[in-house]
N, C-alpha and C positions, 0 to 999 in steps of 0.2 A: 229673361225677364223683359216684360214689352210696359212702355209709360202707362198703356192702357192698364196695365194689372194694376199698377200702381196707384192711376187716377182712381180704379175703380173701388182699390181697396179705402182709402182714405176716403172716401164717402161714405163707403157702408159703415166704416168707423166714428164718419162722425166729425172729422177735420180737414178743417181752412187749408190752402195751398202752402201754409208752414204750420211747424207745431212742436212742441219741444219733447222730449222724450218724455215727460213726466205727465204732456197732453194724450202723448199717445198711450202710455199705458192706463193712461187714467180711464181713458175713454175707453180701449178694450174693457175693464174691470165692471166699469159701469152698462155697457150693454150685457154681457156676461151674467151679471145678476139679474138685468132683465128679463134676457132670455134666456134663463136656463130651465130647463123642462123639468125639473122639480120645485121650480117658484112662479114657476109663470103659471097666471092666475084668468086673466082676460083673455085666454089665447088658448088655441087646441096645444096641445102636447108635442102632435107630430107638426106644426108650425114654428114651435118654438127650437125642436129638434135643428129642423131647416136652417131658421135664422142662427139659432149655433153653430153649424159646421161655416153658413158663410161666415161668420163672423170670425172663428178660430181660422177659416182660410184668407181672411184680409190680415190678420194681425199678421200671420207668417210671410205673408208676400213685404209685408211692412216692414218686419224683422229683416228680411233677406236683403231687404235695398239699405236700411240700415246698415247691416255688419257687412256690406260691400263700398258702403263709400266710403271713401278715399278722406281721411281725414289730416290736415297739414301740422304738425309741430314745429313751423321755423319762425321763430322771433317775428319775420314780416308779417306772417298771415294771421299770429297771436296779435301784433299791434294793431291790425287793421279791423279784427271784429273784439278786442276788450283793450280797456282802460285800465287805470288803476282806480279811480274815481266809481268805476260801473259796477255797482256792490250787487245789484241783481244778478247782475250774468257771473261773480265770482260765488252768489249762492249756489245757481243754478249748478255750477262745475263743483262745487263741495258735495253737493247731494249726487252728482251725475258718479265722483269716484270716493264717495264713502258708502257706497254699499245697494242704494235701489237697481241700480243698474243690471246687476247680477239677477233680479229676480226677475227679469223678463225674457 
């Protein structure tokens, strides 16, 4: 896996140089219905085709650097990105392991 893939996938996606899991799937789902060649409407068939495969080929490069990073569980690295105070990012972690995760 080279940065390039990576840069290039999160464009075609559609997302800023951070994003949270919930940006990223969102945003795959949303071009997805876009372009999917039985609803794309303003668009030839075999364009929409096109923009599908790149599009199911960014989300996979996205997936793979995902479930390759290196993620810390030691008390430091928990204190230093959440509070107890920071009720968004303890949402964000109840959704992340009550179940959407799985479906990507």
């Amino acid at each position: 896996m080279k940065f390039e893939d990576i840069n290039r996938a999160r464009k075609i996606l559609g997302l800023g140089e951070t994003a949270t899991l919930e940006e990223i799937k969102n945003a795959y789902y949303n071009l997805v219905k876009k372009f999917h060649p039985d609803k794309c409407q303003d668009r030839s068939k075999k364009e929409c085709e096109q923009k599908l495969k790149e599009i199911n080929w960014a989300f996979e490069i996205i997936k793979d650097y995902i479930y390759s990073y290196r993620i810390s569980f030691s008390q430091k690295a928990f204190q230093a990105n959440f509070t107890d105070t920071d009720k968004i990012m303890r949402e964000h972690m109840e959704r992340f392991f009550n179940g959407w995760w799985a479906d990507i």
